[in-house]
C-alpha positions in Angstrom: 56.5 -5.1 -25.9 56.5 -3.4 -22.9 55.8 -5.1 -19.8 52.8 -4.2 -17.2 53.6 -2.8 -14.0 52.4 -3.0 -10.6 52.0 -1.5 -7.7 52.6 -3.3 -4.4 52.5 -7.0 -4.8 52.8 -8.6 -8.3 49.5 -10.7 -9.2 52.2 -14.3 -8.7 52.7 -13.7 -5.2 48.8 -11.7 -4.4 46.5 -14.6 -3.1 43.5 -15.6 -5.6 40.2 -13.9 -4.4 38.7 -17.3 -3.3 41.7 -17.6 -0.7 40.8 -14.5 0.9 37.2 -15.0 1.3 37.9 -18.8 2.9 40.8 -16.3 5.5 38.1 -14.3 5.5 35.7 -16.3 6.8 37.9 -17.4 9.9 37.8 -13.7 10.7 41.4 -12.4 8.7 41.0 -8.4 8.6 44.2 -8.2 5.9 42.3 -10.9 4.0 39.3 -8.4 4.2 41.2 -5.7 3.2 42.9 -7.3 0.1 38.8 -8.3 -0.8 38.1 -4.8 -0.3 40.2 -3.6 -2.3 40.0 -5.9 -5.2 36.6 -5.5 -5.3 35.2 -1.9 -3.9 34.9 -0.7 -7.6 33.6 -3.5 -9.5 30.8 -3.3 -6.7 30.0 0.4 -6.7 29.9 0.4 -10.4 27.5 -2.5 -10.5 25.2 -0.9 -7.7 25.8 3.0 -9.3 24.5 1.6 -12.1 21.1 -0.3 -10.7 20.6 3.4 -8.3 21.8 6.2 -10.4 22.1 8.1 -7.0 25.7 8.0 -5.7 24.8 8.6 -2.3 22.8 5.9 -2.2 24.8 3.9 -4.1 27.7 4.1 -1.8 25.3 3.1 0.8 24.6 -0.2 -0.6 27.9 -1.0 -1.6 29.5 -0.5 2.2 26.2 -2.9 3.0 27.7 -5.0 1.0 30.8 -4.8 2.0 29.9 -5.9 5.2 28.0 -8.6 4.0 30.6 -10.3 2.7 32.1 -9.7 6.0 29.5 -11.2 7.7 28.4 -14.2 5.2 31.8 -14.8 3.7 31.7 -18.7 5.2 28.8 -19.2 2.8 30.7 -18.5 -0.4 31.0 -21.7 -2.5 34.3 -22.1 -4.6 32.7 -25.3 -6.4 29.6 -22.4 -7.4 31.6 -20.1 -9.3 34.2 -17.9 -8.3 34.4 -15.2 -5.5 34.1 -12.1 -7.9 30.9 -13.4 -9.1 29.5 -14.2 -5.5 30.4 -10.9 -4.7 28.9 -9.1 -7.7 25.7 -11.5 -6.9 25.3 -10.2 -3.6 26.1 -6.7 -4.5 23.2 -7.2 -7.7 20.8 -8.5 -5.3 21.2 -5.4 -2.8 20.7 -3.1 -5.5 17.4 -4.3 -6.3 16.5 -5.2 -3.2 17.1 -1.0 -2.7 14.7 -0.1 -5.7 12.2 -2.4 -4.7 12.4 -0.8 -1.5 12.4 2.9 -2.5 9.3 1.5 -5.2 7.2 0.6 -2.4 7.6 3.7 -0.2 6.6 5.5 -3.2 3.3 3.0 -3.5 2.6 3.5 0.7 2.8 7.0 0.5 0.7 7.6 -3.1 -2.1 5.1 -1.5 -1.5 7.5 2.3 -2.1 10.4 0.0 -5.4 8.6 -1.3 -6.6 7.3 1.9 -6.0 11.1 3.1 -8.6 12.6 0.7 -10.8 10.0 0.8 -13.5 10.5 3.5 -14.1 8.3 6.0 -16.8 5.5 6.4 -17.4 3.2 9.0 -19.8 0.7 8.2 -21.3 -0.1 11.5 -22.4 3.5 12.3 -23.6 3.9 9.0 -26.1 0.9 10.0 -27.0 1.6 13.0 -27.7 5.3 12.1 -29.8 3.9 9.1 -31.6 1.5 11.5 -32.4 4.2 13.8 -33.8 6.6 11.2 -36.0 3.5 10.0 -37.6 3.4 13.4 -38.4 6.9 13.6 -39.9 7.3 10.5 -41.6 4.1 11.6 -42.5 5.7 15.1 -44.3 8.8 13.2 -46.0 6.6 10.9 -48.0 5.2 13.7 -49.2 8.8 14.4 -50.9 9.1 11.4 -54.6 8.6 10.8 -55.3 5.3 8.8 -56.0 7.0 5.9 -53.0 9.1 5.6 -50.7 6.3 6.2 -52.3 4.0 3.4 -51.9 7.4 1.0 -47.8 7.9 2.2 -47.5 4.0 2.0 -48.8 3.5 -0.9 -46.6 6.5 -2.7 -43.4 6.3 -0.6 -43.0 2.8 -0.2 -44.7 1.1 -3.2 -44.1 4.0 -5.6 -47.2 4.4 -6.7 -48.7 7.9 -8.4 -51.4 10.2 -6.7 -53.8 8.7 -10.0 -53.1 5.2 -8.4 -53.3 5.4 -5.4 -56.9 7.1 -5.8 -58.0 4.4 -8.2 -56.7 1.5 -5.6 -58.3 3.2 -2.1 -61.2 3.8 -4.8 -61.3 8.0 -3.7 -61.4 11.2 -5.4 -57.7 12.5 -6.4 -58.5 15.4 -4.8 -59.3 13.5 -1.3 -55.7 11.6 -1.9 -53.5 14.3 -2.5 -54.7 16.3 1.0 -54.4 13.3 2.8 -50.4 12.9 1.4 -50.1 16.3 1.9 -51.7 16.4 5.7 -49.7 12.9 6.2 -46.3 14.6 5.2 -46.9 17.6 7.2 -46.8 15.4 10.6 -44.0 13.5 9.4 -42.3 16.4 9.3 -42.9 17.8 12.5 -43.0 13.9 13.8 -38.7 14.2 12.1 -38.2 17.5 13.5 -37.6 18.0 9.7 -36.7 22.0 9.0 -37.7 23.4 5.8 
């Protein structure tokens, strides 16, 4: 059987990965590297294959990377073991990444929307609706009495020509010149173009 052979240190005498996060943690740069090293490629395998795009995925992993930098007095031995902290952190980043890229996608699809979608501001639309009502108000008061009951009666009650003859008890004829005299001077009354 042939026996395995290593380069540099041999696994014996190599500190355990748990040892170099705790040296680590009290700021050890050799300790960092040897953590680097052991785990740079588990880590960008784990993330390449969450992102699919390598760029981004070597991003994330030096994020990580300096995450454990930063955070590695938080790691746990008692929890599990460092490769799986690691890994955890590394998984977590990865997602965190799609999430991220998933709702930049959602802003800028609803942006998009809110682009073609014409604008509406409530409170004009009530204060020009008001103001209309009063001027069609205004230039109901400068009709005759009988031509306002006629356009009342039709325009706000929805009644026919037939009724409101039958209910002011006149010819249809009579009815249907008043609407049509009443409509005129609302008209002009709007400033209404044809």
């Amino acid at each position: 059987m042939k026996e395995p052979v290593y380069i540099g240190e041999s696994p014996s005498t190599a500190p355990d990965l748990s040892e170099l996060l705790v040296r680590v943690a009290q700021g050890d740069h050799e300790a960092f590297g040897g953590v680097y090293d052991a785990v740079c490629g588990p880590v960008f395998g784990l993330v390449r294959s969450i992102l699919r795009d390598p760029a981004q995925s070597e991003e994330v992993a030096q994020e990580v990377m300096v995450e454990v930098w930063r955070n590695a007095a938080r790691y746990r031995p008692e929890k599990g073991s460092a490769m799986a902290w690691i890994m955890t952190l590394a998984h977590r980043r990865a997602v965190d990444r799609v999430r991220s890229a998933q709702a930049s996608t959602d802003r800028e699809q609803r942006a998009a929307l809110l682009e073609h979608t014409p604008a509406f501001d409530e409170v004009t639309e009530q204060v020009e609706t008001r103001l209309e009502r009063e001027q069609v108000r205004r230039c109901l008061r400068t009709l005759t009495e009988l031509q306002r009951q006629s356009v009342t009666l039709a325009y706000y009650r929805g009644l026919t020509y037939r009724e409101v003859a039958e209910l002011l008890a006149l010819p249809l004829g009579t009815v249907k010149t008043r609407m049509r005299d009443g409509l005129i001077r609302l008209r002009d009354c709007l400033g209404v173009t044809a």
